[in-house]
Backbone as JSON, one array per atom type, in Angstrom:
{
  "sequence": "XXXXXXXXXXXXXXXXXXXXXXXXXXXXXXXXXXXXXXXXXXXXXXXXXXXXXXXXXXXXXXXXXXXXXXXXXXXXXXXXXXXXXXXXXXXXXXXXXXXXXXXXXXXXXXXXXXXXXXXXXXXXXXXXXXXXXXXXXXXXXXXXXX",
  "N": [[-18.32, 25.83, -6.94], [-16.04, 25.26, -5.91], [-15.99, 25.19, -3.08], [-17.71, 22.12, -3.63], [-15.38, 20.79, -4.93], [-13.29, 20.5, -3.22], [-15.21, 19.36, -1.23], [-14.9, 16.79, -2.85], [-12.55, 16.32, -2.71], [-11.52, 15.69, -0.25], [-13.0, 13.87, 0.31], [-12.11, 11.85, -1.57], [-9.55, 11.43, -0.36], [-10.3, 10.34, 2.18], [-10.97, 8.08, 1.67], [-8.8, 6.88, 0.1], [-7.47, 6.66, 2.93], [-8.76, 4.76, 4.22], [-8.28, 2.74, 2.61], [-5.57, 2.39, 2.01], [-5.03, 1.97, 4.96], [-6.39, -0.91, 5.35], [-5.13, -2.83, 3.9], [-2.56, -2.39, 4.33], [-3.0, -3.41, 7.03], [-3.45, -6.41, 6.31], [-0.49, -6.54, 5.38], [0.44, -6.2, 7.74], [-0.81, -8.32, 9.54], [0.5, -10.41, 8.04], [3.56, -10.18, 8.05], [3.72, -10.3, 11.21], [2.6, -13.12, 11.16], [4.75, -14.36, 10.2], [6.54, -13.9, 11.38], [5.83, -15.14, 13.76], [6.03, -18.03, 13.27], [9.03, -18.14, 12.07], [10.13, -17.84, 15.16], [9.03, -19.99, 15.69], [10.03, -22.17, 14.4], [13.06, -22.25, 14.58], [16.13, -22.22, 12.8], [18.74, -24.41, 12.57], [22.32, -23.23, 13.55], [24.68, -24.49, 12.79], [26.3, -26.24, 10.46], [27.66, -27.94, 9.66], [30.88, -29.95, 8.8], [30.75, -30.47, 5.59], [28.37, -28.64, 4.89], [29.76, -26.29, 5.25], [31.73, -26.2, 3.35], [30.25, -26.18, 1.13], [29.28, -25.52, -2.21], [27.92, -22.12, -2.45], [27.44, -21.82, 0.3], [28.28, -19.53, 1.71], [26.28, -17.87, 0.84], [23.53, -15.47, 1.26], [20.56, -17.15, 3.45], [21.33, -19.48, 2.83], [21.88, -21.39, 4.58], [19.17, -21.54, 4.82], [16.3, -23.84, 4.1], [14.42, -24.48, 1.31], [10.78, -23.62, 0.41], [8.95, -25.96, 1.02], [8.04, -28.33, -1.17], [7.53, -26.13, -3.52], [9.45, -24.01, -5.47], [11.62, -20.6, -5.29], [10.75, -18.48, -6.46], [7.96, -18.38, -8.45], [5.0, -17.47, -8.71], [2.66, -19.11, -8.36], [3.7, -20.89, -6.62], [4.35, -19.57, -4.42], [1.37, -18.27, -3.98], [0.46, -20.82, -3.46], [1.69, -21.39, -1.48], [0.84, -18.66, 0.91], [-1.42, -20.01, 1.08], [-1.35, -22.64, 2.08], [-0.11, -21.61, 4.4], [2.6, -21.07, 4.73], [5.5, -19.79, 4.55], [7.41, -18.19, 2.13], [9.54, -16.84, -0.11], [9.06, -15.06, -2.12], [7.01, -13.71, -1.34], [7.08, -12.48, 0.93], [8.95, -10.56, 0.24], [7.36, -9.19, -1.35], [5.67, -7.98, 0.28], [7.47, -6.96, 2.19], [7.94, -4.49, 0.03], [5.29, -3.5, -0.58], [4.82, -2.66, 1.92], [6.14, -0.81, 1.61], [5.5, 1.41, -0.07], [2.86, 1.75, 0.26], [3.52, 3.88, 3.01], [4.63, 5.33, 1.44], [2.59, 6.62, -0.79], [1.12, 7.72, 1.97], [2.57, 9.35, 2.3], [2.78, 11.47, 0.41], [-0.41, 12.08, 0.03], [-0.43, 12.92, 2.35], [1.64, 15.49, 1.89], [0.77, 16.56, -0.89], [-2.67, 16.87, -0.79], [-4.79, 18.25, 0.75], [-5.85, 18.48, 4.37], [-8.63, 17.18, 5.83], [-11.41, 19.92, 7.05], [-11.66, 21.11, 10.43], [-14.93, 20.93, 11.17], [-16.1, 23.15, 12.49], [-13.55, 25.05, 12.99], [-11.99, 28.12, 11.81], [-11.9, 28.02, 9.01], [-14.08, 26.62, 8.26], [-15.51, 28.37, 6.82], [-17.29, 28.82, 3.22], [-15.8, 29.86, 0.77], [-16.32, 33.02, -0.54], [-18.63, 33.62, -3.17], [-18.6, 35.2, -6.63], [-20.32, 37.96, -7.26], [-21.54, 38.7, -9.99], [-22.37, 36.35, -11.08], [-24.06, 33.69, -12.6], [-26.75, 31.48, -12.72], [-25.56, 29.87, -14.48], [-25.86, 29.18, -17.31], [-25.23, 30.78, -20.15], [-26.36, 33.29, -22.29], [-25.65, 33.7, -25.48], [-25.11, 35.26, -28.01], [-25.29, 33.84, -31.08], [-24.71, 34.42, -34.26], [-25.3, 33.81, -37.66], [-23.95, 33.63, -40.91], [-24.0, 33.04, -44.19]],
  "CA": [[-17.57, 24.74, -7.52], [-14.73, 24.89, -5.22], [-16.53, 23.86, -2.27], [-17.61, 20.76, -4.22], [-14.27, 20.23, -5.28], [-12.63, 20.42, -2.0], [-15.53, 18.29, -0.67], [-14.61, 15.7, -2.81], [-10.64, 16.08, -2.62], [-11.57, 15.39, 1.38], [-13.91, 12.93, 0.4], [-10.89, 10.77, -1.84], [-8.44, 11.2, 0.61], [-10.61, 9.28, 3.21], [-10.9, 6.63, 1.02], [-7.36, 6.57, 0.09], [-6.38, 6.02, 4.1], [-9.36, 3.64, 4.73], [-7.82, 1.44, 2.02], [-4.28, 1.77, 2.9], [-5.2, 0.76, 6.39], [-7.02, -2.28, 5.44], [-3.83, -3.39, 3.33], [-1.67, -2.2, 5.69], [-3.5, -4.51, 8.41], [-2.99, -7.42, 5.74], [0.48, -6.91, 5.09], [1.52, -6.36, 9.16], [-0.79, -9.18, 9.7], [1.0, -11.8, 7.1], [4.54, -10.1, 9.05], [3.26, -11.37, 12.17], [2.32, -14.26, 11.03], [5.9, -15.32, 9.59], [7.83, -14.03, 12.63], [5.22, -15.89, 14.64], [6.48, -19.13, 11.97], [10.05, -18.28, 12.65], [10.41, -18.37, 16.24], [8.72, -21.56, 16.57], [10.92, -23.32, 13.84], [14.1, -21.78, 14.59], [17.05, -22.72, 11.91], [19.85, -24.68, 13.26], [23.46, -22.64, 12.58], [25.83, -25.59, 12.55], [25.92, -26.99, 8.85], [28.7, -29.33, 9.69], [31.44, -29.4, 7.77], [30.67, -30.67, 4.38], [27.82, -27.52, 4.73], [30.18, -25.07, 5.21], [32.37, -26.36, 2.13], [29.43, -26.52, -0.11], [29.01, -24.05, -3.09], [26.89, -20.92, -2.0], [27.0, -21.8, 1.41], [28.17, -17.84, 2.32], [25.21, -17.01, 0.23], [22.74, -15.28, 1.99], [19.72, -17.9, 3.02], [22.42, -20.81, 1.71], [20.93, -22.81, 5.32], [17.69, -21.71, 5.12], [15.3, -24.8, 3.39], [13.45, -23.98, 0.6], [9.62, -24.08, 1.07], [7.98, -27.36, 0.51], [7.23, -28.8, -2.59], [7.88, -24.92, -4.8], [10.54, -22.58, -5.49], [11.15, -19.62, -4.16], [10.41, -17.35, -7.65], [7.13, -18.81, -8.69], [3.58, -16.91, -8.04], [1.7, -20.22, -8.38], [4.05, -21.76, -5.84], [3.66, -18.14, -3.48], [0.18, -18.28, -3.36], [0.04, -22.26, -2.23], [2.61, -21.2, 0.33], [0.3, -18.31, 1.3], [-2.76, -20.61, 1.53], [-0.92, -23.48, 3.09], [0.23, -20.69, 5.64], [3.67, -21.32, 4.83], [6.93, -18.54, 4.39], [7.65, -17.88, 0.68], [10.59, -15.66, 0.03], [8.23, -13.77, -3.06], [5.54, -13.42, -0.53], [8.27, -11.94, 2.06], [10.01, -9.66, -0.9], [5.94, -8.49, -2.0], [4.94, -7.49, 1.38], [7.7, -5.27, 2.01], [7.56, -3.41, -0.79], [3.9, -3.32, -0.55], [4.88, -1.74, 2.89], [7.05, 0.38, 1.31], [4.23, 1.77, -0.88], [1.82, 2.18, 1.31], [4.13, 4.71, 3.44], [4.78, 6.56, 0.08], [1.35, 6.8, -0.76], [0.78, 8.09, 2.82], [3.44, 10.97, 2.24], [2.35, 12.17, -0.88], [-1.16, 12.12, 0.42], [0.03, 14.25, 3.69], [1.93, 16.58, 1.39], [-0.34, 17.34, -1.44], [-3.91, 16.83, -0.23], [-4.92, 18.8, 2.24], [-6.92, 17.22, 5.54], [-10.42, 17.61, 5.95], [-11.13, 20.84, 7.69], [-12.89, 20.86, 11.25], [-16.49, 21.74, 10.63], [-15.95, 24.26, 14.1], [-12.7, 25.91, 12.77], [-12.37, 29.26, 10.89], [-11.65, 27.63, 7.6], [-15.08, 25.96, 7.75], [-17.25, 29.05, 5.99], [-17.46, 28.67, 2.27], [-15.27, 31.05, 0.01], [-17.93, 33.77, -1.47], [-19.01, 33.61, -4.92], [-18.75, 36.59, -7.54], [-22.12, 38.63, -7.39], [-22.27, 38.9, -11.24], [-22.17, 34.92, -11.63], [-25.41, 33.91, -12.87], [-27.58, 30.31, -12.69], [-24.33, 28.67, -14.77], [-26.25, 29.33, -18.09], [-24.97, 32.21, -20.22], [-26.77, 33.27, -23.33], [-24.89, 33.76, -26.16], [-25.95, 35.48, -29.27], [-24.97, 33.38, -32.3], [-24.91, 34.86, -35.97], [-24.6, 32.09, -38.89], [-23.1, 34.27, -42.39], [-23.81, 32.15, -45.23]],
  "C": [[-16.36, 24.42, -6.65], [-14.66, 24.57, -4.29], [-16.66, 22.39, -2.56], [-16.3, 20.26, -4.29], [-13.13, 19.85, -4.02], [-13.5, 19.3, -0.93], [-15.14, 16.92, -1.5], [-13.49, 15.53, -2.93], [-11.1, 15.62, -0.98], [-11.77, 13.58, 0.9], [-12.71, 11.92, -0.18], [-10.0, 10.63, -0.78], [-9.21, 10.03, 1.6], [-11.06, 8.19, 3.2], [-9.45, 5.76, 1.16], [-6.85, 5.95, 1.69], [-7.48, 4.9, 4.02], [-8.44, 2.34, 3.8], [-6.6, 1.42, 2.17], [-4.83, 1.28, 4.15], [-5.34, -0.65, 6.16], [-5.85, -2.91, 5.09], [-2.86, -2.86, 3.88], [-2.09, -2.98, 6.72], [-2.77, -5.69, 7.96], [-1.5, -7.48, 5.88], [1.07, -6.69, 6.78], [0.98, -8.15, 9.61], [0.11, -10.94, 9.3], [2.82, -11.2, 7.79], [4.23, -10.48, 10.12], [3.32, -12.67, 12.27], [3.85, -15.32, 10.59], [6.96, -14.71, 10.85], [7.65, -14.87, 13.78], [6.15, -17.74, 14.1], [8.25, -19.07, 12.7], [10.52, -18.71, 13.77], [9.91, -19.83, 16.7], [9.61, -22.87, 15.89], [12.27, -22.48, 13.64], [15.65, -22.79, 14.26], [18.1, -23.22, 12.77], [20.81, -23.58, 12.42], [24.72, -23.32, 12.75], [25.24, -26.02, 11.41], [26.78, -28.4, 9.03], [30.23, -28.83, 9.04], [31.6, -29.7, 6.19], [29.27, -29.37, 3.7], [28.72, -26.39, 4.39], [31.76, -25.19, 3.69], [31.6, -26.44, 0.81], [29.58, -25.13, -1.41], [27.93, -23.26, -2.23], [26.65, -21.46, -0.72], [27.3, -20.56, 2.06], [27.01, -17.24, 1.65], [24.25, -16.72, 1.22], [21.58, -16.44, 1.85], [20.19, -19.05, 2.48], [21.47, -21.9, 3.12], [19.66, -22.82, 5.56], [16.86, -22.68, 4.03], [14.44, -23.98, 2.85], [11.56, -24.2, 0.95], [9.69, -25.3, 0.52], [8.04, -28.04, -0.51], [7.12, -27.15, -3.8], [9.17, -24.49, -4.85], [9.92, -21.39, -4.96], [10.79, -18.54, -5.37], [9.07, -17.2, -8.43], [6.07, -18.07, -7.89], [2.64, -18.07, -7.88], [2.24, -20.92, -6.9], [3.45, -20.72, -4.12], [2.22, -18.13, -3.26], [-0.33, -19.7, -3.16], [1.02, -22.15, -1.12], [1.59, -19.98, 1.24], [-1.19, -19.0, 1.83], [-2.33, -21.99, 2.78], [-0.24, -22.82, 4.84], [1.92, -20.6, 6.13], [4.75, -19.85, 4.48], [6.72, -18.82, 3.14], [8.36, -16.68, 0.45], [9.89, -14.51, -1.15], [7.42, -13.32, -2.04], [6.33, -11.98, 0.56], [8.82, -10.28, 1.43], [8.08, -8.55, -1.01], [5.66, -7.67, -0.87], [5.83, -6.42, 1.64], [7.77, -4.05, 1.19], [6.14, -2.78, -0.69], [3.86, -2.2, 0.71], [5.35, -0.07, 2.76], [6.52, 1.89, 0.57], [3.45, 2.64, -0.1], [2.61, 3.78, 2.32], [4.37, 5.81, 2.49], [3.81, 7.18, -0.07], [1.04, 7.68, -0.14], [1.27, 9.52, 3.41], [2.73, 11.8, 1.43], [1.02, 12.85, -0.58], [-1.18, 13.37, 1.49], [0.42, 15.27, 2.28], [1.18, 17.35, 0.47], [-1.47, 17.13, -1.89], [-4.3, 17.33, 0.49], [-5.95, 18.2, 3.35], [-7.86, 17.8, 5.33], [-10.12, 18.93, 6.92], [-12.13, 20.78, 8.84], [-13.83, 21.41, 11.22], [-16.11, 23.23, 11.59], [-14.99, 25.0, 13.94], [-13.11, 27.29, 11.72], [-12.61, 29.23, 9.52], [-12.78, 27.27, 7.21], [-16.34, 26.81, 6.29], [-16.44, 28.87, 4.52], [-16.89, 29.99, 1.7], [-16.45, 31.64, -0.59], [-17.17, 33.74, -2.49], [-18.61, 34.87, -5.41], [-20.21, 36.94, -7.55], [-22.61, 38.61, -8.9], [-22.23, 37.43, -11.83], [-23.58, 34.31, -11.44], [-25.59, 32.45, -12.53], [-26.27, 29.17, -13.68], [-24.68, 28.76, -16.65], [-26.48, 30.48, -19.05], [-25.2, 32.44, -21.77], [-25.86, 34.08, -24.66], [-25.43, 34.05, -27.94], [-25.08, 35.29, -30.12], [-25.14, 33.82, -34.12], [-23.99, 33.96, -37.28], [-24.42, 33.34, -40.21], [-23.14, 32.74, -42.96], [-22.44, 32.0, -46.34]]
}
């Protein structure tokens, strides 16, 4: 049983990274993709001066343009900014956390999971059994008292 069990604690774990990776690809790819976005439409930083007298113009993001046609708090608006291929400050906020995750995940995983073991190392042979441990099926003599 503890072979089994260790083959399939291996066996989850190498699920667990395959699917962080994949979503880890996604979320460096969609970073890419908005630093790629940035540098090509790079923000003026002169406002003027009726900018720099405005309300919340020290606010962080005060000269950066909202997307398009949404807000920036909206999941409906976030995923037509993700399809239109546009920035979206939820989308921005999701991904790093999502990053942030994923790295957690990837600790926890390291710390208590242990790796697969190399077939070729010492660890590979199979803990022995108990000699008096039978077929798994252990008869049991029942007495019913009325």
């Amino acid at each position: 049983m503890s072979s089994e069990h260790d083959a399939l604690v291996g066996e989850l774990r190498l699920l667990a990274e395959a699917v962080l990776d994949r979503v880890d690809r996604v979320v460096q790819q969609y970073a890419a993709a908005q630093q790629a976005g940035a540098a090509q439409d790079p923000q003026p930083t002169d406002t003027g001066a009726a900018g720099a007298d405005a309300p919340g113009a020290d606010a962080p993001g005060a000269g950066a343009p909202a997307p398009s046609g949404g807000c920036d708090w909206c999941p409906v608006c976030a995923i037509a900014a993700l399809v239109r291929g546009e920035s979206h400050e939820l989308l921005t906020r999701l991904a790093t956390q999502v990053a942030a995750i994923i790295a957690l995940i990837r600790e926890l995983l390291a710390r208590y999971l242990p790796a697969p073991a190399d077939p070729g190392g010492p660890e590979s042979t199979p803990p022995s059994e108990p000699a008096d441990r039978g077929g798994g099926f252990v008869s049991i003599p029942v007495t019913i008292r009325p």
